[in-house]
C-alpha positions, 0 to 999 in steps of 0.5 A: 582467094578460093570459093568452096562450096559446101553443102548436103550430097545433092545441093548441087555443088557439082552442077553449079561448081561448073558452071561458076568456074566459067562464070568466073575464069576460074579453075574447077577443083572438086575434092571427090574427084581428086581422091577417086584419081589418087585413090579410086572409086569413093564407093570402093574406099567405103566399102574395103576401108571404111568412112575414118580412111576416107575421111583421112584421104579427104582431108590430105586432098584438103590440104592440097586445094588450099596451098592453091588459090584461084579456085572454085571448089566442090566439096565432098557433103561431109568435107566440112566435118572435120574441123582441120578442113573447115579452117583450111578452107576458111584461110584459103577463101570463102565457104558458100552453103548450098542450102536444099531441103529433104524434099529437094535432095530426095528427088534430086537422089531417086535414081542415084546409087552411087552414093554410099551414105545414103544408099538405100532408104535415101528419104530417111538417110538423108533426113537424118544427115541433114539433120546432123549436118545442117548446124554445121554447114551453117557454122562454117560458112560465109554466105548460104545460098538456098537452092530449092526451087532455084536453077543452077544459073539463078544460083551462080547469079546469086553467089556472085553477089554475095561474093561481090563480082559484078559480071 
């Protein structure tokens, strides 16, 4: 089984996918990475090739994590747009929603420009993806862990629970 974890650009999934592979004993995957070793940096893809071309190369990488098992893995903030990456993720393990607020994600951004769909006004970027992507975060997954307020120990302490390791 595989513990994905899905959320807004700036939940969290990188920092806490870390520290919940140790926690765990298990392999730290994360999709953004994998595509920026096979295919180079996610600003560049955007910028010659376009959101539709990343999102193919996306799901390709998808494809691949999931004939795994045994990982813990951190998606992409929009990974889960696509449906075909939902059911591979939902048949390879169990998808865990960092939930954070506008408030959160904003501070969490404030220096940060190496995000293409929220460089820029991130307030307003962010506001209206979190909007659009919300309802689908919460589709997809199997537990929601809210992230605001909380660190990133606090937050791996309760995904275990939910997950059900008693470490």
């Amino acid at each position: 089984m595989n513990v994905i974890l899905t959320g807004m650009p700036a939940s969290g999934k990188t920092t806490v996918s870390k520290l919940l592979s140790e926690k765990l004993n298990l392999k730290l995957v994360d999709t953004d990475e994998e595509i920026v070793k096979k295919y180079g940096a996610i600003c560049d893809i955007f910028a010659t090739l376009g959101e539709p071309a990343f999102r193919n190369m996306e799901t390709e990488v998808v494809r691949n994590v999931c004939a795994q098992s045994g990982l813990v893995v951190s998606t992409g903030g929009g990974c889960v747009l696509r449906a075909e990456n939902v059911e591979l993720f939902k048949n390879s393990g169990k998808i865990v929603y960092l939930l954070a607020d506008l408030q959160t994600l904003t501070e969490r951004v404030k220096n940060d420009n190496t995000r293409p769909l929220i460089s820029g006004d991130s307030a307003v970027k962010l506001e209206k993806l979190l909007k659009e992507r919300s309802p689908i975060y919460e589709a997809c997954a199997d537990f929601t862990v809210d992230t605001n307020g909380k660190s990133p120990k606090e937050i791996v302490e309760n995904i275990c629970k939910l997950l059900g390791y008693n470490l």
